[in-house]
N, C-alpha and C positions, 0 to 999 in steps of 0.2 A: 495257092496253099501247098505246102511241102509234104510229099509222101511220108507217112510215117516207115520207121524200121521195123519190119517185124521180127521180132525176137520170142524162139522156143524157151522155156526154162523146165526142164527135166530134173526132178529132186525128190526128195521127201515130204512129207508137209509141213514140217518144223520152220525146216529152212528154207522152204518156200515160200513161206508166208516172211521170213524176214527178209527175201529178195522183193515181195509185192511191195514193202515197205520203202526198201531204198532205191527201187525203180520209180518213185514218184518225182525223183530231181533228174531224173532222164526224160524228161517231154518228148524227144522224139524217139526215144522205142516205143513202140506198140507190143505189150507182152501176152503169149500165148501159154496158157501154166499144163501143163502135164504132171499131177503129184501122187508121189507112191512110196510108202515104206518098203516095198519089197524092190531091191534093186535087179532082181531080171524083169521089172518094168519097162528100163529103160532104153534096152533098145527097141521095145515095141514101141517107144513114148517117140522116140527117132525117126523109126520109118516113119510113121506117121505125119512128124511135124516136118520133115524134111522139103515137100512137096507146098508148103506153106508159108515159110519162115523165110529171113534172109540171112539169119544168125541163129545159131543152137549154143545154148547154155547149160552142159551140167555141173549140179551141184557139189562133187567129186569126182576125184580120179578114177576111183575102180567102173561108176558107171561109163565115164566118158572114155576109159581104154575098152570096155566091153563092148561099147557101141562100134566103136572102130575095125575091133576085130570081125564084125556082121556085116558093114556096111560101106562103102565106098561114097562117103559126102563131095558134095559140089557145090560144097556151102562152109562157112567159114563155121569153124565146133569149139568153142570153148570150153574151159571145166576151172572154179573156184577155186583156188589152191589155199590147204593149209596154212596160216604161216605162222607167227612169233604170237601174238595176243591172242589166240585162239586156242594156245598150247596151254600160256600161261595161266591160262583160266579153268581149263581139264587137268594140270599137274595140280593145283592147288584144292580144286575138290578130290583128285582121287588122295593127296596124303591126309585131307580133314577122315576119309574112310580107311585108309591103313597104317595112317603115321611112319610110312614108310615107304621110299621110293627110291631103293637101292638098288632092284630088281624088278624092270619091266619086261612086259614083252608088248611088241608094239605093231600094228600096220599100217597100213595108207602113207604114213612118215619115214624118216630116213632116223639110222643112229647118230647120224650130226645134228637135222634139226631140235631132235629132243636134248640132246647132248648140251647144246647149245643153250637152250633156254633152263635148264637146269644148273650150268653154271652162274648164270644171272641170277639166280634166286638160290645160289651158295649153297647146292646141293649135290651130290654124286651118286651115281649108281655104278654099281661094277658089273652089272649083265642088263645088255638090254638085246633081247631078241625078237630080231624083226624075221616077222610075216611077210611074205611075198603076195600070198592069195589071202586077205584077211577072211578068217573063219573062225567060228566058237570054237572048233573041237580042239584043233592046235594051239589055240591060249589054255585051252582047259588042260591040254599037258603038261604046258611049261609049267603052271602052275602046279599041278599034282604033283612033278614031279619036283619039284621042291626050289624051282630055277628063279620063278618070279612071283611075286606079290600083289602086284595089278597091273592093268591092262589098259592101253589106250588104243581107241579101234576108228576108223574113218566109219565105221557102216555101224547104224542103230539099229539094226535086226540083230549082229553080232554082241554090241554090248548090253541089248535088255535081254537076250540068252544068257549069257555070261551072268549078268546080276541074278538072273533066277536059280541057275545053279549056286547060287551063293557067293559068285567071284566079283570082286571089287572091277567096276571095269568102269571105264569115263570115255562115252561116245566124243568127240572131238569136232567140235562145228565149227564151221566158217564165221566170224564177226562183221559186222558192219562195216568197216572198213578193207577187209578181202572182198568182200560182194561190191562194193564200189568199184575196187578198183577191176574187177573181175568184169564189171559190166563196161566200163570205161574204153579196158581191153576190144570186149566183144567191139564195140561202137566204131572203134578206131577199125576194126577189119570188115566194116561193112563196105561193100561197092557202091552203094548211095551216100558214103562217107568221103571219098578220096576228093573229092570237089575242097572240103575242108581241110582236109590232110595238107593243101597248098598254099591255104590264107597266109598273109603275112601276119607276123606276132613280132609287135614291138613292146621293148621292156624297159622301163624304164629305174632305173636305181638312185634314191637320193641318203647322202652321207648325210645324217642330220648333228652330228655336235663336233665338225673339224673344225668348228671357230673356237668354241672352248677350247678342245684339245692346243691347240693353237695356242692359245694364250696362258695353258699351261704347262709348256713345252718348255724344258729344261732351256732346250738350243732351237734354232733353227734347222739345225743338222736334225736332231731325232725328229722334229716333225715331218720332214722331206723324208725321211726313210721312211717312216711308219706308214704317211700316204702313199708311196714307191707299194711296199711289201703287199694295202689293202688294193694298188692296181693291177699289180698284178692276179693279185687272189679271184677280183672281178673279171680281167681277162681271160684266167682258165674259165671259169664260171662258162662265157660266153663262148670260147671254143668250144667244151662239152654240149653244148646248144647248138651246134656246127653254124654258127651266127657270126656276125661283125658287130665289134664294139667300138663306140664313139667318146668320145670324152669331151664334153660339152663346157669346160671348166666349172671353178666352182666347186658346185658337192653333187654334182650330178653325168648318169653315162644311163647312155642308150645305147641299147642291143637289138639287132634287126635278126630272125631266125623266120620258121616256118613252124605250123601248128602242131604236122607229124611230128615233128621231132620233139618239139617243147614237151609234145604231151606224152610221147618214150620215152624220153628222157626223164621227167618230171614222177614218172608211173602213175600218171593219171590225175595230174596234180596236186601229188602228195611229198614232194621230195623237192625240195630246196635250200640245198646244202648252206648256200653262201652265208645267209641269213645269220645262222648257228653260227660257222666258223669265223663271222665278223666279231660276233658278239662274245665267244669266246678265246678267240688269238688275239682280237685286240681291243678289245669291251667297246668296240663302232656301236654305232644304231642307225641301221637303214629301214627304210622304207621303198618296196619294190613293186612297180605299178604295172600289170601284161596286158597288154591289149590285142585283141583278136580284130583283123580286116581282111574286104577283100582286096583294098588298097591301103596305101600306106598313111593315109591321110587318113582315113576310115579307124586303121588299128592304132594312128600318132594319136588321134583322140582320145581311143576308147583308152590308152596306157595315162594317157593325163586324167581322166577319170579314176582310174584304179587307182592310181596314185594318192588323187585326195583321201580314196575311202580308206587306203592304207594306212594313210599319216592322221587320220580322224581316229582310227582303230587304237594306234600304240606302233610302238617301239618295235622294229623288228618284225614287221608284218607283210606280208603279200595279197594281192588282191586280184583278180580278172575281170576284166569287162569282155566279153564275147562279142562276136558278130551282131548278136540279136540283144544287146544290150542286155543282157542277163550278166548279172555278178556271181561271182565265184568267190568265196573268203571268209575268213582268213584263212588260207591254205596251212597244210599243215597243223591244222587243229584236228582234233579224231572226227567231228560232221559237221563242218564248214556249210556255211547255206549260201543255197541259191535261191537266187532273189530278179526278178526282174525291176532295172531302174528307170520305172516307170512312174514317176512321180512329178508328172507335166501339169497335174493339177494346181493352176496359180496358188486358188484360195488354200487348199490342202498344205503347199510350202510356205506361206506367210503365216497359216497356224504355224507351222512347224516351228518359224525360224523366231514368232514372238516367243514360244514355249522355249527358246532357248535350244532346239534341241536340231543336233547334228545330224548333217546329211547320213553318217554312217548308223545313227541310232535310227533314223526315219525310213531308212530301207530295212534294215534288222527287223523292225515294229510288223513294217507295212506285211515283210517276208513269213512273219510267227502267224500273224492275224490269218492270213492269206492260205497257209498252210495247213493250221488248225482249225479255224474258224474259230474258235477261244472268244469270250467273251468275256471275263474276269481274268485278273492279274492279284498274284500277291507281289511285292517289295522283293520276294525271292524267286519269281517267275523271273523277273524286271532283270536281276542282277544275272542268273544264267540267261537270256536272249540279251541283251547288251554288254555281255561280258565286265563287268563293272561287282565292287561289293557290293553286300548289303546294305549298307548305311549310304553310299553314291546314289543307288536305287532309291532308297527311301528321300532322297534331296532331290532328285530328278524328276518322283511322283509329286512330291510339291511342290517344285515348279509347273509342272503341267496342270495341273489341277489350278493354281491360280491365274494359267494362262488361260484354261477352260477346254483344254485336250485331253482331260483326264477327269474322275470324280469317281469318289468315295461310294461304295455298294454293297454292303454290309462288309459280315465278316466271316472268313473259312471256318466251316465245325473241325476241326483236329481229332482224329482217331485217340489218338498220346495224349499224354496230360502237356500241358501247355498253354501261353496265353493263345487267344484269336488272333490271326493272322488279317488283317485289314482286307479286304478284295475293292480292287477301283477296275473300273470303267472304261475302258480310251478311245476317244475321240478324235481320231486322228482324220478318217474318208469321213466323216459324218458330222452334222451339227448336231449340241444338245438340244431334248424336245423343249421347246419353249424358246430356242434362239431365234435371233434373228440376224 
């Protein structure tokens, strides 16, 4: 059995309770929590975990530059970094409280980052003044003194000051997708990681409609350019990957790289450009399958797996199979699941496949059940875990339901006025009582 990673997490308890949350799709960190509103916590929270951990995690920059300045780690230190969705979520409540965000003053952040995401949301400010040392009292001037109108602060000891003085101020926390890829990070610079950092990662990419495109191609000439221009696009793709690309004819290439890099490059498996750029330079639709080994046969497989679960998924999708046959996908969604494909139970896949229902829908199922322990579903649980409408969902419960993988179990009380929401049953690891 495999040592677990021990991982420190030094924060607040806001945000640490939403790191306990998304450290459950990390199995092999084992996490040690240290939580405190007061940030000269956290280098006490340091020495301490240093001697214990094989990765430290703060929750921010100021704590995790604090710590540094105390301490001399020999241990890998990470810190969550701010970034775009976490802004755009603190710009938007502080102007519902001042209607006005023409004049900040800001810490923990740079005048680009905010700069940046205020022009995406067709806004301008003409002073924004950054803090070096985020503190109450220096927002509390800018503001007095007539320079700024609110405040965004990395540290919640400064902005519930701020608000009790009467000053508009929006604390700025990390989102579920910074804390992923933040943990992701830590994972990648543990010393019980580099064993992985050398797997082979085979990828597979399949063009799904150059037959049409094909057959309605003005010439022969523009369809031979078009596929030219999408091979090349895929060849950068795979040099960015520091990988060899193969071109298997057909509507299909394989890319051979290594796991460190796919997954630097990738930032943690949230960044896969080609995908986008097919679909918009030349309205393609691929399907891209990764597979993780310790051989190549190992990772040729698990990329033909991924594959299917991509092209089951839709248009334009990616998917992972890992080492330890766990799924990763659809990447690039905001919280992609992970799922182990583990579904060797004969009888469980013959329900399955009479109910009609796809390997990608029965790992999805098997993944939510698994996760939550959930025992009721509405038609709108259905269509958010299968990615699928409302009305698909409601056709999909009655197929299951007449295959007998599913059943009707009363109906949800609604808070709101509205009808009842149906709630059913499913039966997917389990017989109904009274089967045989």
């Amino acid at each position: 059995m495999k040592q677990p990673i021990i991982i420190g997490i030094i924060g607040p308890h806001e945000v640490g309770e939403n790191i306990r949350k998304a450290i459950k799709d990390f199995p092999s960190l084992k996490p040690i929590f240290r939580l405190s509103d007061r940030v000269e916590d956290a280098s006490l929270f340091a020495a301490e975990l240093m001697e214990k951990t094989d990765i430290l995690l703060f929750s921010g920059k100021k704590p995790y530059l604090q710590a540094f300045k105390e301490y001399k780690f020999n241990l890998p230190v990470h810190y969550i970094p701010l970034k775009g969705s976490g802004l755009y979520r603190s710009l938007h409540r502080l102007k519902n409280k001042t209607g006005d965000l023409s004049k900040l003053s800001i810490d923990t952040l740079s005048s680009q980052q905010v700069e940046s995401v205020l022009h995406e949301l067709d806004e301008t400010s003409s002073i924004i003044k950054v803090i070096d040392l985020p503190n109450a009292e220096t927002h509390k001037n800018n503001v007095d003194s007539g320079l700024c109108t609110g405040v965004l602060t990395g540290i919640k000891s400064v902005a519930e000051e701020l608000e009790m003085a009467g000053i508009h101020a929006e604390w700025v926390t990390p989102t579920k997708g910074d804390i992923v890829v933040a943990l992701e990070r830590a994972l990648l610079s543990s010393e019980k990681r580099k064993s992985l950092e050398a797997q082979i990662v085979i990828g597979t990419i399949r063009i799904s409609d150059f037959k049409r495109f094909r057959e309605g191609a003005s010439s022969e000439h523009d369809y031979q350019r078009e596929k030219l221009k999408l091979h090349a696009d895929i060849l950068d793709y795979a040099e960015s990957l520091e990988g060899h690309l193969t071109y298997l004819g057909g509507e299909h290439y394989v890319f051979v790289t290594t796991r460190g890099v796919f997954e630097r490059v990738t930032e943690g498996y949230k960044f896969i450009p080609i995908l986008e750029e097919a679909k918009q330079k030349y309205e393609r639709m691929l399907s891209m399958g990764i597979g993780f080994g310790y051989t190549a046969s190992e990772a040729g497989e698990h990329s033909r797996i991924a594959l299917r679960q991509a092209s089951e998924f839709g248009m334009n999708q990616c998917f992972i199979v890992r080492e330890d046959k766990s799924a990763v996908g659809p990447i690039e969604m905001a919280s992609p699941l992970v799922y182990q494909l583990s579904s060797s139970d004969a009888e469980m896949i013959n329900r399955a496949k009479r109910a009609g229902m796809s390997a990608v829908h029965l790992e999805r199922m098997l993944a939510k059940m698994h996760r939550t322990e959930k025992e009721f579903y509405t038609a709108q649980d259905m269509s958010s875990i299968l990615n699928v409408t409302i009305r698909t969902a409601h056709r999909i419960l009655l197929q299951w339901t007449e295959a007998g993988i599913a059943a009707a179990a009363g109906e949800e009380k609604l808070k709101t006025k509205g009808r009842p929401r149906q709630l059913y049953k499913i039966f997917i690891e389990e017989k109904q009582e009274g089967s045989h």
